[in-house]
N, C-alpha and C positions, 0 to 999 in steps of 0.2 A: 614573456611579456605580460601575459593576462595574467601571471601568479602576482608581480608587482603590480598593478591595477587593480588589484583585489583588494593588498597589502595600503594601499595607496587611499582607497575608500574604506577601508577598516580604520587610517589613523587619523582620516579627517572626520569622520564617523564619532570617533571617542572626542577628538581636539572641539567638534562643535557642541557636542553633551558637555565636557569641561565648562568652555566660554560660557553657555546657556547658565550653568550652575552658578558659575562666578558673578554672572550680571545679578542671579536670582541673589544672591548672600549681600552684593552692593549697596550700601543704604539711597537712598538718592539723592540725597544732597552729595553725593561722588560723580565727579562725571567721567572720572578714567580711573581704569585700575589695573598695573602689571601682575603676572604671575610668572615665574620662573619653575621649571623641572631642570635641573643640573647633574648630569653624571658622574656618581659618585668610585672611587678608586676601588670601592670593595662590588663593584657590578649593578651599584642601585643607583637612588637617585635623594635626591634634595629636594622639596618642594616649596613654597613660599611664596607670599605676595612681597611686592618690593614695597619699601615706604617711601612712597612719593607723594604720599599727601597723609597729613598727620593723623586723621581720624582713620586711616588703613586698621589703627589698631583696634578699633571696633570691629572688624570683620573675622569670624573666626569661620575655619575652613568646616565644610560637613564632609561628614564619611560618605556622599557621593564625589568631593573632590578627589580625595584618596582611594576612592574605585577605579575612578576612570584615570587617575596616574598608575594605579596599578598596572593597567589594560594597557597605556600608551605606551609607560614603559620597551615593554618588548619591540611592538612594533613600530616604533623609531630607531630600534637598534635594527631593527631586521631591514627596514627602510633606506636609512643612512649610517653603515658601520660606524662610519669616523664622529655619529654626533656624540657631542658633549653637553650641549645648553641649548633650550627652547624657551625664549620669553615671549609669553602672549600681553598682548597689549591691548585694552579695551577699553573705546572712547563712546562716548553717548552726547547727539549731538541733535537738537531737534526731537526729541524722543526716540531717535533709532540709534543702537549701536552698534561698531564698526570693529572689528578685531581683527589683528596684525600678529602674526607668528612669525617670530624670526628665530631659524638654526643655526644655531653657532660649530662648526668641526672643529675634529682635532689637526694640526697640522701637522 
């Protein structure tokens, strides 16, 4: 039990360095911005912001986003076998912002 509580605090560890980076790239006149990691059939993954607001295309990822999917990678597999898809959702409301992960399994 304490090796998954380890496991547990290492992937929310990277999941909040991610968030943090993503608000950092954010312009401000954005006040929410998805990102998806998706599992891919050959063992890896997908990364991407979702466009839900047209100027998303202004935002280009840094090679700290692609660090820390590197890192989460693993340990979402090692976490939840069955995941397939993790989209972070990040709102900014009053100057604070709010982030929502949601995993998607395989069936």
């Amino acid at each position: 039990m304490e090796e998954r509580s380890e496991l547990e605090s290492q992937l929310w560890g990277v999941t909040n360095e991610l968030a943090s980076e993503l608000i950092e790239l954010t312009p401000e006149f954005m006040h929410e911005i998805q990102f998806e990691i998706v599992s891919t059939d050959d063992g890896g993954a997908d990364i991407g912001l979702m466009e839900i607001h047209p100027e998303v295309k202004y935002v280009s990822l840094s090679p700290r986003v692609y660090d820390c999917c590197s890192r989460y990678l693993p340990l979402v597999k090692r976490y939840a076998p069955s995941w397939r898809r993790s989209l972070i959702t990040l709102r900014e409301a009053g100057g604070d912002w709010k982030a929502i992960v949601d995993f998607e399994h395989r069936k």
